[in-house]
TORZA-539357 format. One record per residue (C-alpha): x, y, z. Coordinates in steps of 0.5 Angstrom, whole numbers, padded with zeros to 4 digits, always signed. Example, Ala and Ser with C-alpha at 12.3 -4.5 7.8 and 13.67 -1.06 7.14 Angstrom:
+0025-0009+0016 +0027-0002+0014 
***
This chain:
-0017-0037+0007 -0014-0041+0001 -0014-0048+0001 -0009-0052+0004 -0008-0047+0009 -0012-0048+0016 -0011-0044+0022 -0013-0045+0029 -0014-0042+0037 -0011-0048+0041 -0009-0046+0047 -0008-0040+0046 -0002-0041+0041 -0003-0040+0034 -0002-0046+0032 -0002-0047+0024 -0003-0053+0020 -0001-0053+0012 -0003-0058+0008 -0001-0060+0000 +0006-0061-0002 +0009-0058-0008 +0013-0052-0005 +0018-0051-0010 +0025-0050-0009 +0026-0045-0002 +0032-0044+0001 +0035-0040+0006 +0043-0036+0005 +0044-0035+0011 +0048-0029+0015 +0043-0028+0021 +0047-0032+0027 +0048-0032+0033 +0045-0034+0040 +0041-0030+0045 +0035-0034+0047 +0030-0039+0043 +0025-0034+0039 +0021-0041+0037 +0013-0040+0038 +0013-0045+0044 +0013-0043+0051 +0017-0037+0054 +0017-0034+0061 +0015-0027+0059 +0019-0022+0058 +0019-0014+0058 +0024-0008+0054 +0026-0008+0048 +0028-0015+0044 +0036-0017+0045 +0041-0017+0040 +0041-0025+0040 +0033-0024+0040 +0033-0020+0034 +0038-0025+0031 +0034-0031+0032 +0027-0029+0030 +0029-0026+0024 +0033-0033+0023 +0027-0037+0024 +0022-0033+0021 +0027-0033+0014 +0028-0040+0014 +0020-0042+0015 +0019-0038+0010 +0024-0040+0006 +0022-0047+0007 +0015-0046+0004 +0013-0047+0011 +0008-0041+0011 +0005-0042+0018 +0011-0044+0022 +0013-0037+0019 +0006-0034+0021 +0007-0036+0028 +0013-0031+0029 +0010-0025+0027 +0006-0021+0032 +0000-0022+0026 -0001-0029+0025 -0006-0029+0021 -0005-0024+0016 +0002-0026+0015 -0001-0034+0014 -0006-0031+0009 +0000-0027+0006 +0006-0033+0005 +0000-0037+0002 -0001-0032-0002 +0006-0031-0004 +0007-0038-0007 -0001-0039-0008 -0003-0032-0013 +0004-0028-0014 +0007-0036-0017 +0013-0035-0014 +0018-0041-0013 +0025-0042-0013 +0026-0037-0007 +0033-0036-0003 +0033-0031+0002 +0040-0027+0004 +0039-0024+0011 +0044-0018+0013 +0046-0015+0019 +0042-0014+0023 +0041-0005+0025 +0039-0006+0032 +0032-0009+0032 +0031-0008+0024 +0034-0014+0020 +0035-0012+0012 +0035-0017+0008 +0035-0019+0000 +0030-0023-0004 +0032-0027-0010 +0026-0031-0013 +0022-0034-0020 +0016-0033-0022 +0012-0038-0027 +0006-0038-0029 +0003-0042-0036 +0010-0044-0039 +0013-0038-0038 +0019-0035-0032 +0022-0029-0031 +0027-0028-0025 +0026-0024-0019 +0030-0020-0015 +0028-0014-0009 +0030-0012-0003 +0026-0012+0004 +0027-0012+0011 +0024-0013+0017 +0023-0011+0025 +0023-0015+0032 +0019-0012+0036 +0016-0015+0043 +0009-0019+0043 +0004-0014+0048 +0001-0020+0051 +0006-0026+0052 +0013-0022+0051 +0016-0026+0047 +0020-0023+0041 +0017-0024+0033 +0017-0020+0027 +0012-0014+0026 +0008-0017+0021 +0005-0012+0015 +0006-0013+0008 +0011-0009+0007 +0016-0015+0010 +0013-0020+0004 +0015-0014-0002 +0016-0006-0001 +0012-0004-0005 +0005-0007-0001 +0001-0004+0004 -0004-0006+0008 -0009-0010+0004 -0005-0010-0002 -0003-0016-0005 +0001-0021-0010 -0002-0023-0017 +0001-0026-0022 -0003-0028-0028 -0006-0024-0035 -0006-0015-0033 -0012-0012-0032 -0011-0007-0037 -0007-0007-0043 -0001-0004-0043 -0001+0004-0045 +0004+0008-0049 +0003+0015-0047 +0005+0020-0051 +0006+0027-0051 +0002+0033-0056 +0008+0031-0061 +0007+0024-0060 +0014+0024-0056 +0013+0017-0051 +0013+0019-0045 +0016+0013-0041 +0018+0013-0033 +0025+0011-0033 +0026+0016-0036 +0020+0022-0033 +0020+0018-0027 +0015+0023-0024 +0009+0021-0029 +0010+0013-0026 +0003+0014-0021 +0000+0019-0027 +0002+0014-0032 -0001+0007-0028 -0007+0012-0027 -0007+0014-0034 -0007+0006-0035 -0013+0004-0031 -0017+0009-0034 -0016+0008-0041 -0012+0003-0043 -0018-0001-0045 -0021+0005-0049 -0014+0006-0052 -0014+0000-0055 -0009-0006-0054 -0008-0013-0051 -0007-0015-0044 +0000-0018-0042 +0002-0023-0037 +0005-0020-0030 +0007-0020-0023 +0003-0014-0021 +0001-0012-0013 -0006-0010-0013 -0009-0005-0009 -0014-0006-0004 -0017+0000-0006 -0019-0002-0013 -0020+0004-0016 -0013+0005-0015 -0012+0001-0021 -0005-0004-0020 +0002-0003-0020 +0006-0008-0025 +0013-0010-0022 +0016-0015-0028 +0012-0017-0034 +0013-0024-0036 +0009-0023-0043 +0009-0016-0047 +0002-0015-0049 +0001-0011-0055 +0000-0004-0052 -0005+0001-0053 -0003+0009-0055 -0005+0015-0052 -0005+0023-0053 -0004+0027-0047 -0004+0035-0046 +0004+0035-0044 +0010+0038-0047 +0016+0033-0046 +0020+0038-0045 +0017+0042-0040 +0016+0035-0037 +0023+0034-0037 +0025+0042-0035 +0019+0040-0028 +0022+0033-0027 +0030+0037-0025 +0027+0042-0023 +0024+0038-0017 +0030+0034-0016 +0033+0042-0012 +0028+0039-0006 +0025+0033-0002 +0016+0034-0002 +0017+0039-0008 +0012+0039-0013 +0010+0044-0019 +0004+0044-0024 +0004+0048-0031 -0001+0049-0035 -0003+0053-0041 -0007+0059-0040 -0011+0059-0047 -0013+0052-0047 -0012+0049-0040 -0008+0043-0042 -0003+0041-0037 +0004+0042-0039 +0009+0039-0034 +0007+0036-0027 +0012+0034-0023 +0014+0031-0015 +0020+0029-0012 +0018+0026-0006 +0019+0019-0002 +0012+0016-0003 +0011+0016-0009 +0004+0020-0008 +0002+0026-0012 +0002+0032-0008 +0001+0036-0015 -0006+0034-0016 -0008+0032-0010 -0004+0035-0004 -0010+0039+0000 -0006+0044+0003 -0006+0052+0005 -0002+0055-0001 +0000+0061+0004 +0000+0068+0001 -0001+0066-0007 -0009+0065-0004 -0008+0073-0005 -0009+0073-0013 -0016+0070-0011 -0017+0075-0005 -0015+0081-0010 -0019+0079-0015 -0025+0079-0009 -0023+0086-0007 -0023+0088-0015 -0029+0085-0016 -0033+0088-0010 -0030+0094-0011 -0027+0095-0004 -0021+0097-0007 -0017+0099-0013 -0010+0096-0015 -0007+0104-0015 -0012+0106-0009 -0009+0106-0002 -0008+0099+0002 -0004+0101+0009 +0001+0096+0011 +0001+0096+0019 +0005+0093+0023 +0000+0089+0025 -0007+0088+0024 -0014+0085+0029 -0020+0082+0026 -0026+0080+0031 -0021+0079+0037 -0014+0075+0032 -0008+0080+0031 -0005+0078+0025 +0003+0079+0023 +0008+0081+0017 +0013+0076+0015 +0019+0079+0019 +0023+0084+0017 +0017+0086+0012 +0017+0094+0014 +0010+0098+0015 +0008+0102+0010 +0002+0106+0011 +0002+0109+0005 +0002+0103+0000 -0002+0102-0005 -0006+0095-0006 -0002+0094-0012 +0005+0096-0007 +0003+0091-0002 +0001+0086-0006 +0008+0086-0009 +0011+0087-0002 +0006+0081+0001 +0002+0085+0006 -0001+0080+0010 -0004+0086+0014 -0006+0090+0009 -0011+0084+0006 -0014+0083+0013 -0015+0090+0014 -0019+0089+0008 -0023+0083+0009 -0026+0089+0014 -0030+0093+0008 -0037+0093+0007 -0040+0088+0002 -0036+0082+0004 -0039+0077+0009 -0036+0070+0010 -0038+0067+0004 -0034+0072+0000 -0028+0069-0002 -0032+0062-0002 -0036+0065-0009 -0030+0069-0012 -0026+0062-0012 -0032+0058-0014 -0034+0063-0020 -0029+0066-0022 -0023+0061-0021 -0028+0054-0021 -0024+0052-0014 -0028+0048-0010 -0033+0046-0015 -0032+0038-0013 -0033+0037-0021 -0027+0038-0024 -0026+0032-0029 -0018+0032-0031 -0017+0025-0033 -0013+0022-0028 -0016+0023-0019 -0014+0030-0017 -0017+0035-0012 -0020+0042-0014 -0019+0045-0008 -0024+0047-0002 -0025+0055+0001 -0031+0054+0004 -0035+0060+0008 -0031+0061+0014 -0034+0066+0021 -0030+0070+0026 -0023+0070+0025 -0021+0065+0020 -0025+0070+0015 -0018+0073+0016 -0015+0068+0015 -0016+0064+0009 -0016+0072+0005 -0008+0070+0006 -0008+0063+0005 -0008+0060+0012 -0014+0059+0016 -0019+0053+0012 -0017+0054+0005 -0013+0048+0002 -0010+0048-0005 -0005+0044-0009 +0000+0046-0015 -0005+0044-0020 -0012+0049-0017 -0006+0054-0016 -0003+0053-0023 -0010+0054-0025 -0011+0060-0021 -0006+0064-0024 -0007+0062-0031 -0015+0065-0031 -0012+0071-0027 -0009+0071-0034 -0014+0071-0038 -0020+0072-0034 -0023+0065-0037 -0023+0059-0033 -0022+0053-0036 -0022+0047-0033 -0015+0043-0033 -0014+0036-0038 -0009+0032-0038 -0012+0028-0043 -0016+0032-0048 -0024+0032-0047 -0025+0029-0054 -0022+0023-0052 -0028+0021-0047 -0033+0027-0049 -0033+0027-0040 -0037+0033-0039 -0031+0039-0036 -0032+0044-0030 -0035+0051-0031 -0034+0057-0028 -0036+0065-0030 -0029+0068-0029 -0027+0075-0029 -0028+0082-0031 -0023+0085-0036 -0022+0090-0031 -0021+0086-0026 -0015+0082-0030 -0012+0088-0033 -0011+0090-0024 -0008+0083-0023 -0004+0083-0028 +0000+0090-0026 +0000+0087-0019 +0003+0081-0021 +0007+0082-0025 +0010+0089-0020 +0010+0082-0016 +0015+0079-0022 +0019+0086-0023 +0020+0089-0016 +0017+0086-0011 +0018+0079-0007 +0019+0075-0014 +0024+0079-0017 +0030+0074-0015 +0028+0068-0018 +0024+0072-0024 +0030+0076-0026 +0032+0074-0033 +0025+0071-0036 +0024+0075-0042 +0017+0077-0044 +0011+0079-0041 +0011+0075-0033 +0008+0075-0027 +0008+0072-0019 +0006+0071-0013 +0010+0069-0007 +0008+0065-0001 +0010+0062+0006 +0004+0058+0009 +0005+0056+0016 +0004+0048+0018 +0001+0047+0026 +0007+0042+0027 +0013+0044+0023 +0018+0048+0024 +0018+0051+0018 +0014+0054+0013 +0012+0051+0006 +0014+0055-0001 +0009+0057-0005 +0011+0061-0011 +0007+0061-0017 +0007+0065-0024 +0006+0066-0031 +0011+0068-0038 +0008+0067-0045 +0002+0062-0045 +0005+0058-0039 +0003+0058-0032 +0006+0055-0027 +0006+0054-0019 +0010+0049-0014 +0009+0048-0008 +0016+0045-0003 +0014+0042+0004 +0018+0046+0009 +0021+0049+0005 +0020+0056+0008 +0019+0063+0004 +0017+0063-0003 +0022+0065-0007 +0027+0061-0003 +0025+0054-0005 +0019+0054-0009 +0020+0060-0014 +0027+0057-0018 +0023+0052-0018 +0018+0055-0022 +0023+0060-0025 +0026+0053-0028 +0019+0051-0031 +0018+0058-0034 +0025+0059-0038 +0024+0052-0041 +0016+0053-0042 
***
């Protein structure tokens, strides 16, 4: 605990004790009021049930005043956390060097009180202002009942979790100026999709990149590979230059693109060289499901499956691939997507483009394959699953690991244990393409000599097959819609992977035009060509 700051058990209350003057100038606005009964940390009868209103009003009172007051173990002692919150208060005046702080409470939302936060930051000489909005939530304590603030970090800033905290002082890593292959810069504001990969980018090379560091409030994160999070620089340091693989308007084609969905998230790659053109997400966290989503990609796993049939010769994209109503493998009957009629005379290629599941399970039957089939065509045909793929940024390159009884089945239509992202399905489609599998960069490999993944790849008679059947998938079968009007030679796959727990099936499409390759995949988006597919189709026109 830092100096000045002193904690004890006494009682059992929490009782805090804070040494030291020099708090600065901290003051309350008020607009939380109202009576309800003393939210104080003294003693209380116990009460049960949710807090009251006047409880809510008068914690959040308290707890903002001490706060504003610079009284960090007063406001520890309303929460239901105390030390942490001590630790974090202290912190905020101590590390994160903030003074002159007016707390604006609103109303208060049942047990929830937002409020906003106004602030300067000063470290050696220099200040900038600060403003943000924060809220926070009363809850009833477990053990005394009385009603406190349900302390995480969050309270202090939004953009903390657990662990993290506020620093003010020189960056950790030089400021980074990410340019694409035309040496366009590629700034957040303006492709808000690459602010994650940019502060991976920045953690990774700045220093290599060259530059100065600057002087900024920024959070660190517990996790010290994940780098930190500037929120507001007092001094620019001089910032270094970094290439990257992406095309600035293929990015800014994916970043509208994504905005059609909540949890939507698309990755383009260039097939002949593997570099990464656009990668995009829409979603309330921040995270990068494109890179690192690790989730079933539902019916595009097909184009690794069919490439697993060719290769072992149990079928032929012009030979016979039945499509049953149903299909039972080892005790499990698999179904068709509704509204999918039978088919007993189709061929491979036809039932790949019409997305036959039972036509894919039928086939996991034939002799030659065993459970680890499709783990071996993934791994040497696709490099999936190769734990080694060194993109430049963290990223996850996909799992199909050897799967008994009826999960065989299952991971053929992409369900099962097979768990993919846009970036490995992206990937997946750009070497059906080409028959070689070149690992994806976002940074080229001279930049670091960082040794890349290998894989075989595949036969050219194999490519040729899929390239048939995908793009039948493209012309006539399941993609035709969102496919329609992309000139030139196109291909794709459609799939919906269904979630235990979620009501509606994720969207998956991923396809090819020219030298570009694209999949996205949307949360809950349902069929493949419904979300995900315009999604791609977008990527592509640009692309």
């Amino acid at each position: 605990m830092r100096n000045g700051a002193k904690a004890a058990l006494v009682g059992g209350v929490f009782a805090v004790m804070v040494g030291g003057a020099g708090y600065g100038a901290y003051n309350l606005v008020s607009g939380v009021s109202g009576g309800g009964g003393s939210a104080g940390p003294g003693p209380e009868q116990v009460r049960t049930g949710p807090p009251t209103g006047g409880e809510v009003r008068d914690t959040a009172r308290q707890f903002l005043t001490a706060w504003a007051k610079g009284d960090a173990g007063r406001a520890a002692a309303y929460t239901n956390h105390a030390e942490a919150a001590l630790s974090a208060l202290t912190g905020y005046r101590e590390d994160a060097r903030l003074t002159k702080v007016r707390l604006t409470p609103k109303r208060a939302s049942g047990a929830r009180v937002p409020f906003s936060v106004s602030a300067t930051v000063s470290y050696k000489g220099r200040s900038k202002p600060l403003a943000y909005d924060s809220e926070l939530t009363v809850v009833r304590g477990e053990t005394t009942g009385r009603p406190l603030v349900d302390w995480s970090a969050a309270v202090l800033h939004p953009a903390l979790k657990k662990g993290d905290t506020l620093v003010t002082g020189e960056a950790k890593a030089p400021a980074l100026q990410a340019v694409d292959r035309a040496g366009t810069v590629l700034h957040a504001k303006q492709y808000p999709s690459l602010g994650p990969l940019l502060a991976d980018l920045r953690t990774k090379y700045a220093r290599t990149a060259g530059g100065s560091p600057g002087v900024e409030l920024y959070v660190r994160h517990a996790d010290e590979d994940a780098g930190t999070r500037t929120l507001l620089t007092l001094a620019k340091g001089r910032p270094g230059k970094l290439r990257t693989t992406l095309s600035a308007p293929v990015q800014k084609a994916a970043e509208q693109a994504v905005l059609r969905n909540d949890d939507a998230s698309v990755v383009a790659v260039e097939p002949s060289t593997g570099e990464v053109l656009a990668v995009a997400n829409h979603r309330e966290d921040g995270w990068n499901a494109a890179f690192l989503g690790k989730v079933a990609p539902g019916s595009t796993m097909k184009i690794v499956s069919a490439a697993m049939f060719l290769d072992k010769g149990v079928a032929k994209a012009d030979g016979p691939a039945p499509c049953p109503a149903t299909a039972t493998w080892q005790s499990q009957t698999f179904h068709n997507l509704t509204g999918l009629a039978p088919d007993e005379s189709a061929t491979f290629a036809e039932s790949f483009a019409r997305s036959c599941n039972t036509a894919f399970v039928k086939l996991v039957d034939e002799g030659g394959l065993t459970d680890a089939s499709l783990t071996e065509e993934a791994r040497d045909g696709f490099g999936l699953g190769l734990g080694d793929w060194k993109v430049g940024v963290p990223s996850f390159d996909g799992s199909v690991p050897p799967s008994p009884g009826p999960e065989r089945a299952a991971n053929a239509i992409g369900q099962g244990t097979v768990q993919l992202n846009p970036l490995t399905m992206a990937s997946v489609t750009a070497t059906a393409m080409t028959g070689a599998f070149r690992q994806p960069v976002i940074v080229p490999r001279s930049l670091d000599d960082r040794e890349l993944a290998t894989a075989r790849g595949l036969p050219a008679s194999t490519v040729a097959q899929l390239r048939r059947m995908m793009r039948r998938t493209a012309v006539s079968g399941t993609g035709a819609r969102v496919m329609a009007g992309l000139p030139g030679d196109i291909g794709a796959k459609t799939g919906s992977a269904e979630v235990g727990g979620q009501a509606t099936s994720d969207s998956w499409f991923t396809g090819y035009r020219g030298d570009v390759a694209a999949a996205a995949m949307v949360q809950r988006g349902g069929h493949g060509g419904d979300a995900a597919g315009p999604i791609v189709a977008e990527v592509l026109r640009v692309g």
